[in-house]
MDTraj code that builds the backbone (N, CA, C; nanometers):
import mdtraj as md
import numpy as np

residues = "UNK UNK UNK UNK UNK UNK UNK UNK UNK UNK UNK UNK UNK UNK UNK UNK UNK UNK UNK UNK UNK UNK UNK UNK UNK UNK UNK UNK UNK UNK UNK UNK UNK UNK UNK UNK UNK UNK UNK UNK UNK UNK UNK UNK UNK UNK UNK UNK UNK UNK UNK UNK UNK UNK UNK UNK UNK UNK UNK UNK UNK UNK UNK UNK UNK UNK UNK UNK UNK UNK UNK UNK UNK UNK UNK UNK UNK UNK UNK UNK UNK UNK UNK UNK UNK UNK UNK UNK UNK UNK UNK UNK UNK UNK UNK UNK UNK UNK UNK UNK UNK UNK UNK UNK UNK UNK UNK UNK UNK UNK UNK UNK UNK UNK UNK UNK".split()
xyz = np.array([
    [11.0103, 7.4077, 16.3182],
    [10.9827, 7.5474, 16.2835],
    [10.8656, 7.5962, 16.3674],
    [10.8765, 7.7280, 16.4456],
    [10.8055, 7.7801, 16.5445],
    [10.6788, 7.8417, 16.4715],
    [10.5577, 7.8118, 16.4278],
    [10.4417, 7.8997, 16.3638],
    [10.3344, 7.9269, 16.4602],
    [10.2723, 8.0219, 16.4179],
    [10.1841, 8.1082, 16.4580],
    [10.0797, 8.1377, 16.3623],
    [9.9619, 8.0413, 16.3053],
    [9.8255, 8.0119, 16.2328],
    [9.6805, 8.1120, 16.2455],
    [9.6882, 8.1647, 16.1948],
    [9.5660, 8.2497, 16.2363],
    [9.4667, 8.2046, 16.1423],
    [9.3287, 8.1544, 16.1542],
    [9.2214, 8.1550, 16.0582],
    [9.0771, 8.2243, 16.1036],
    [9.0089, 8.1963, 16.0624],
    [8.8724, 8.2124, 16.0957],
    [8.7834, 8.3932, 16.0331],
    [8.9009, 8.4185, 15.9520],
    [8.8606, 8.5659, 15.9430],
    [8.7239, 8.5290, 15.8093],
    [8.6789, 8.6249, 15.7410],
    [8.5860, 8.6279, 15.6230],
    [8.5009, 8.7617, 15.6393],
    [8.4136, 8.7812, 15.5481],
    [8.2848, 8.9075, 15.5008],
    [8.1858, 8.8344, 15.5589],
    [8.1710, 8.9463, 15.6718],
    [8.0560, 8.9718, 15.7238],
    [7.9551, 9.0572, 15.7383],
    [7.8074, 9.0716, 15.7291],
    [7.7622, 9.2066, 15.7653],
    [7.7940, 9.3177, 15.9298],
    [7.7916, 9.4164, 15.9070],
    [7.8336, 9.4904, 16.0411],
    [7.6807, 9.4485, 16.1264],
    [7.7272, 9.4310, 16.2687],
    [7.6626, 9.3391, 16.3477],
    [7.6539, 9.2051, 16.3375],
    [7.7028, 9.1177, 16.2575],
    [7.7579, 8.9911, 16.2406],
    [7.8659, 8.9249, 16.3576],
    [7.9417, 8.8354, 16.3600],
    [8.0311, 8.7445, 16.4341],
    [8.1210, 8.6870, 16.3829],
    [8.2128, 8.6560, 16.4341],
    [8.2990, 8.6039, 16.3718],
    [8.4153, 8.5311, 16.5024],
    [8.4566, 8.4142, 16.4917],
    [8.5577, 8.3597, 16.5561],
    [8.7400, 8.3472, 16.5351],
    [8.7940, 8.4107, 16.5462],
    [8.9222, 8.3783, 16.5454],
    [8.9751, 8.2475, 16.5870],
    [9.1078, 8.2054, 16.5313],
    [9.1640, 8.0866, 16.6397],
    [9.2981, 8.1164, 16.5913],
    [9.4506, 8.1214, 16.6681],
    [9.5488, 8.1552, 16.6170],
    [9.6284, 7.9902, 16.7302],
    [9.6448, 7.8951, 16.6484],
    [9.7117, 7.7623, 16.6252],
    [9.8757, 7.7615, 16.6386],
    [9.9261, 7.7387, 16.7518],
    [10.0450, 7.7518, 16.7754],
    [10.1445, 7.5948, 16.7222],
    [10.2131, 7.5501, 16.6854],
    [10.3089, 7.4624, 16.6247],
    [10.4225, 7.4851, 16.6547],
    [10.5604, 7.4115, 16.6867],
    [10.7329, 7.4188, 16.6954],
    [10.7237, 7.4166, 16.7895],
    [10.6219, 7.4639, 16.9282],
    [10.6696, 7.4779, 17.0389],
    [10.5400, 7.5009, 17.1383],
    [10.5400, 7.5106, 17.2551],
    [10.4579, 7.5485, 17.3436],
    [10.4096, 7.7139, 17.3789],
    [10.3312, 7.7912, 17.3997],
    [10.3081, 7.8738, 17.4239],
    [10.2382, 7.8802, 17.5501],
    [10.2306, 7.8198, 17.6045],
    [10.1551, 7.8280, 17.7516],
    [10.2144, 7.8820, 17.8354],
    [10.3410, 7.9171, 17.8043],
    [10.3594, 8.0036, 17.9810],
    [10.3805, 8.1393, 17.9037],
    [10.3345, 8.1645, 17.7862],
    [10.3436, 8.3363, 17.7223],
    [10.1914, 8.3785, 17.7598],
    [10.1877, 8.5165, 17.7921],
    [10.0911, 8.5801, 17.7595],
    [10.1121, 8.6581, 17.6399],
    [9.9915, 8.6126, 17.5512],
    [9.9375, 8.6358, 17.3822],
    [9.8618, 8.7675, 17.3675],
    [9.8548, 8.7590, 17.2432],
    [9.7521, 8.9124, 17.2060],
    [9.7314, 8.8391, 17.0640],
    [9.6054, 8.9313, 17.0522],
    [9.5748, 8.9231, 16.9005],
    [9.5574, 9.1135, 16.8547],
    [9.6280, 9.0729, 16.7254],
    [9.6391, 9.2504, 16.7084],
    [9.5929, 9.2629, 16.5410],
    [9.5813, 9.4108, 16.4923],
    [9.5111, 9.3740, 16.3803],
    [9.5636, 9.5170, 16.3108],
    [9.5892, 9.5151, 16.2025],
    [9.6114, 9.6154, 16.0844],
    [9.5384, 9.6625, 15.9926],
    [9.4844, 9.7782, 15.9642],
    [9.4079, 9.7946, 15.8725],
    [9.4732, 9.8529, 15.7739],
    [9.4339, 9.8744, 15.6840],
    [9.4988, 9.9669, 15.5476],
    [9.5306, 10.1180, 15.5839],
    [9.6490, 10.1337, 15.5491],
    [9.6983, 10.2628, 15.5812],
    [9.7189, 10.3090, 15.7262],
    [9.7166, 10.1955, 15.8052],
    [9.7475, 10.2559, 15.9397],
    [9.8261, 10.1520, 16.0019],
    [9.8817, 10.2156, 16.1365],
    [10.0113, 10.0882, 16.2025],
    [9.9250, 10.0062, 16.2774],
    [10.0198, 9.8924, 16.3050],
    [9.9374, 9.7526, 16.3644],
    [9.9228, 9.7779, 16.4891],
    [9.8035, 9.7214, 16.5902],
    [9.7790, 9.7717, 16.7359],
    [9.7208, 9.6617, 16.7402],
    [9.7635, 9.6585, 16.8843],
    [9.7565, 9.5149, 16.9737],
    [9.5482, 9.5743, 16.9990],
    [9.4598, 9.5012, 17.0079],
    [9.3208, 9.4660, 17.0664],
    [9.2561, 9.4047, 17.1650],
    [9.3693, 9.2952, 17.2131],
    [9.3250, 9.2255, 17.3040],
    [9.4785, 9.1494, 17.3720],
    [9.4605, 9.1000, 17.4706],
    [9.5583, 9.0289, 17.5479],
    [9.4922, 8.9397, 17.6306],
    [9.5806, 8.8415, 17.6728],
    [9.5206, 8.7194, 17.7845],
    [9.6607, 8.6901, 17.8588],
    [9.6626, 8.6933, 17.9675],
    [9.7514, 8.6247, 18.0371],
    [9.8388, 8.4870, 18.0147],
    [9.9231, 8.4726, 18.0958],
    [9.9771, 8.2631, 18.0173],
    [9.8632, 8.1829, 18.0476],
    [9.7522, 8.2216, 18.1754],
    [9.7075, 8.1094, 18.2258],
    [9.5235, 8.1467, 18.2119],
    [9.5241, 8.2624, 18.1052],
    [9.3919, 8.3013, 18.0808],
    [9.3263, 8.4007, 18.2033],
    [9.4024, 8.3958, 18.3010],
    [9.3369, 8.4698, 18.4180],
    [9.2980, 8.6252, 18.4014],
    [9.3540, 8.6919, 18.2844],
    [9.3677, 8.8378, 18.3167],
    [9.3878, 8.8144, 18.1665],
    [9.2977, 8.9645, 18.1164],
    [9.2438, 8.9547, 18.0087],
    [9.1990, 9.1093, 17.9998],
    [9.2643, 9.1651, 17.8795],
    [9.1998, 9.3414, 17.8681],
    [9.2249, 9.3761, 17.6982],
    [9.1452, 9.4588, 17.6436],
    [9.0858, 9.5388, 17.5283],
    [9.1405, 9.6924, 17.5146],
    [9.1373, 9.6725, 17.3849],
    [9.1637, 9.8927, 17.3580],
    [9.0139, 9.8668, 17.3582],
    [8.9675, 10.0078, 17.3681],
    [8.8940, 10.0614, 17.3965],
    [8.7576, 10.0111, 17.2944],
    [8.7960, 9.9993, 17.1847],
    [8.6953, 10.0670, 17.0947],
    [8.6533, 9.9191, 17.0753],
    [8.6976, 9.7974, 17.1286],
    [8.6347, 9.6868, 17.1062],
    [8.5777, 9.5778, 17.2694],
    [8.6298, 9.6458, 17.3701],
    [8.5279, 9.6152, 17.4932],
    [8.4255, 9.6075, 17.4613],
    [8.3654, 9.5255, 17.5398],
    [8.2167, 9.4441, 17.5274],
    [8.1509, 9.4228, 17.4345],
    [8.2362, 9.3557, 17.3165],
    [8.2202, 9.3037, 17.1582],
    [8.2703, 9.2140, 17.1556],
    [8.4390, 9.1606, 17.1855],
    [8.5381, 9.1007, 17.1293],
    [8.5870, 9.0510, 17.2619],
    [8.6327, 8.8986, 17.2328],
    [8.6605, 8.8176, 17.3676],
    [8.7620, 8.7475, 17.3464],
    [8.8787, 8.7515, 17.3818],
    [8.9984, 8.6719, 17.4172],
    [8.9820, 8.5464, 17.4946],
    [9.0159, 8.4238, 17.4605],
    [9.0404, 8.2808, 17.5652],
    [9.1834, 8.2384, 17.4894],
    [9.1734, 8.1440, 17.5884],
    [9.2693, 8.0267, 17.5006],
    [9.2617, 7.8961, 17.5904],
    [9.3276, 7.8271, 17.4725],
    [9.3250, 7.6204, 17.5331],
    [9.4712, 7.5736, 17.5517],
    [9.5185, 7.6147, 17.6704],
    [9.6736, 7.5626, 17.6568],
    [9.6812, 7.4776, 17.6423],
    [9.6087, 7.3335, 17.6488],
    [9.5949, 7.1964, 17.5682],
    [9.6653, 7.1743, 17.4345],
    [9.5440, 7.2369, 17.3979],
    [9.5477, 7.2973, 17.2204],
    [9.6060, 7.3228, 17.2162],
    [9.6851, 7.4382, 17.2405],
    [9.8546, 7.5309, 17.2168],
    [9.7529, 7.6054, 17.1302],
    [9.6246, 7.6185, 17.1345],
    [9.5010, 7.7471, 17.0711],
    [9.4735, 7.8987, 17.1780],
    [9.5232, 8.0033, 17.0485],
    [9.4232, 8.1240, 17.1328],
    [9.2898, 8.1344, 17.0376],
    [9.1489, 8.2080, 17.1116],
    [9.0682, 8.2472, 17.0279],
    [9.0404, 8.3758, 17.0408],
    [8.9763, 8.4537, 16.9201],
    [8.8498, 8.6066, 16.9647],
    [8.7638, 8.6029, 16.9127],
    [8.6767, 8.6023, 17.0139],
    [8.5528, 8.5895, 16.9588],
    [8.4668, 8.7474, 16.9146],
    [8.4587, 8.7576, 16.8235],
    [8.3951, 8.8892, 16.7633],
    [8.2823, 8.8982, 16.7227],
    [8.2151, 9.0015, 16.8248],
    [8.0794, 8.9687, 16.8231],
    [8.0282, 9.1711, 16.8052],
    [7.9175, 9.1730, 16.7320],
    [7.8601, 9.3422, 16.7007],
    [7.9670, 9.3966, 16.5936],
    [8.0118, 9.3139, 16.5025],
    [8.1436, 9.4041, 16.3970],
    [8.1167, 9.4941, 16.3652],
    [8.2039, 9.6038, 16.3240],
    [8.1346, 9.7390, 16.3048],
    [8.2498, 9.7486, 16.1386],
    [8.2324, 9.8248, 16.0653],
    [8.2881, 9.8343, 15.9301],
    [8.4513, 9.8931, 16.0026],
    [8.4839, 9.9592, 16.0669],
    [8.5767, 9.9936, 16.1389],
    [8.6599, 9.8543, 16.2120],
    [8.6452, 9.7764, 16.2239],
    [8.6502, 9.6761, 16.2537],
    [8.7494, 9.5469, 16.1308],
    [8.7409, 9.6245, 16.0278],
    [8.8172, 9.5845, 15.8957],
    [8.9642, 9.5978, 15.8880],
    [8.9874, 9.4463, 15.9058],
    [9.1916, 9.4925, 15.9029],
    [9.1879, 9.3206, 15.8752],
    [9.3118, 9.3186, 15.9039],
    [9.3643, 9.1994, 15.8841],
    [9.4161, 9.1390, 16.0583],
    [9.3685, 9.0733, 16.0867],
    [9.3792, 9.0049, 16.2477],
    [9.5384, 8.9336, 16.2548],
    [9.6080, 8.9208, 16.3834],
    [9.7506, 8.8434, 16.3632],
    [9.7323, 8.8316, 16.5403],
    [9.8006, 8.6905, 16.5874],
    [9.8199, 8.6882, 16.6977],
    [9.9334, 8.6812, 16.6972],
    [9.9933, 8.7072, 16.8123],
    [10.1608, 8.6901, 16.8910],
    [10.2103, 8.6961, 17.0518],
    [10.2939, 8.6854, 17.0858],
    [10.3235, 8.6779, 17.2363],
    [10.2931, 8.8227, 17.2595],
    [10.2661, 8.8649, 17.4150],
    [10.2469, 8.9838, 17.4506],
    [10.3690, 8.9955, 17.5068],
    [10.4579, 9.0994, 17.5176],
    [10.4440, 9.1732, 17.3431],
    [10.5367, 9.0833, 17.2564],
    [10.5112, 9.1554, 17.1598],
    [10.5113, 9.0605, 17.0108],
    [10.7158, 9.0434, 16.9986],
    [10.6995, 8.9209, 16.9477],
    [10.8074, 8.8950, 16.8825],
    [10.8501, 8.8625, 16.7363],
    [10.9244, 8.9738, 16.6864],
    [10.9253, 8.9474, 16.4988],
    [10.9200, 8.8033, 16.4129],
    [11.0105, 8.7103, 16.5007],
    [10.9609, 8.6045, 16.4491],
    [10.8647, 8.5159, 16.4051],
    [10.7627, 8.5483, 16.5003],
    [10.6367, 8.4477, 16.5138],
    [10.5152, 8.5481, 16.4213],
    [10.5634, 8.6355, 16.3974],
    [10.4315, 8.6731, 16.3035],
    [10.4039, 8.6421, 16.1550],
    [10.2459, 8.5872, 16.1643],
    [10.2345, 8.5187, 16.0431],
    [10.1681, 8.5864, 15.9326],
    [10.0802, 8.5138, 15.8193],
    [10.0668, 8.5703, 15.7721],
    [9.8788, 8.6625, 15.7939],
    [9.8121, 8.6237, 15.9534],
    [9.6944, 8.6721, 15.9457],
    [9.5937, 8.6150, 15.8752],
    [9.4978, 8.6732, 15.9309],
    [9.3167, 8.6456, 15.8709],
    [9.2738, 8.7726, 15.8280],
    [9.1795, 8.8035, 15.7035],
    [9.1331, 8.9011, 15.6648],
    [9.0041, 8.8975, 15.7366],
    [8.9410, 9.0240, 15.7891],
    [8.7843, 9.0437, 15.8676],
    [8.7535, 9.1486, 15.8292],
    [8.6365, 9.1520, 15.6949],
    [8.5822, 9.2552, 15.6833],
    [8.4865, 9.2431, 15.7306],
    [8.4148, 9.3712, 15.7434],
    [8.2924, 9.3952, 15.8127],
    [8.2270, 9.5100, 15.7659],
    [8.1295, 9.4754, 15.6273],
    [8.0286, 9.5694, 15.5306],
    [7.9189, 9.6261, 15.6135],
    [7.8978, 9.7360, 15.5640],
    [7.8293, 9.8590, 15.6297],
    [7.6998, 9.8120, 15.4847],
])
top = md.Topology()
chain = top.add_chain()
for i, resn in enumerate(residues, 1):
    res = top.add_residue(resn, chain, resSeq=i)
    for name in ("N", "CA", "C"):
        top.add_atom(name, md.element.get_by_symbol(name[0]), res)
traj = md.Trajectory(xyz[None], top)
């Protein structure tokens, strides 16, 4: 069975940190380029970040450049984001998947709040 693990979310204060890691299982993901995307309440899900298959190329929406950092360990069959300056806006529920996403592999997410 093909999964897609997301942890690392929790309550933080705004300007706090926080690490993602989304744990791939059933299969390899190394020659996909990934995203981690995130949902908040009452609004549709949007991709935040992307990384290439081989990590080389790597880009952000807007509103989280030079905060929030995409890698990954094709070793591991691990992506990470590293979230750094959270802002209360910043509150959704995190999910990684292939860029772009495929219905199957989405799981059930990490919650990341971020108190004002």
């Amino acid at each position: 069975q093909v999964q897609l693990v997301e942890s690392g979310g929790g309550l933080v204060q705004a300007g706090g940190s926080l690490r993602l890691s989304c744990a791939a299982s059933g299969r390899t993901f190394s020659s996909y380029a990934m995203g981690w995307f995130r949902q908040a309440p009452g609004k549709e899900r949007e991709i935040v970040a992307r990384i290439s298959w081989n990590g080389g190329s790597t880009s952000y929406v807007d509103s989280v450049k030079g905060r929030f950092t995409i890698s990954r360990d094709n070793a591991k069959n691990t992506v990470y984001l590293q979230m750094n300056s959270l802002k209360p806006e910043d509150t959704a529920v995190y999910y990684c998947n292939t860029d772009p996403p495929r219905g199957v592999y989405w799981g059930q997410g990490t919650q990341v709040t971020a108190s004002s």
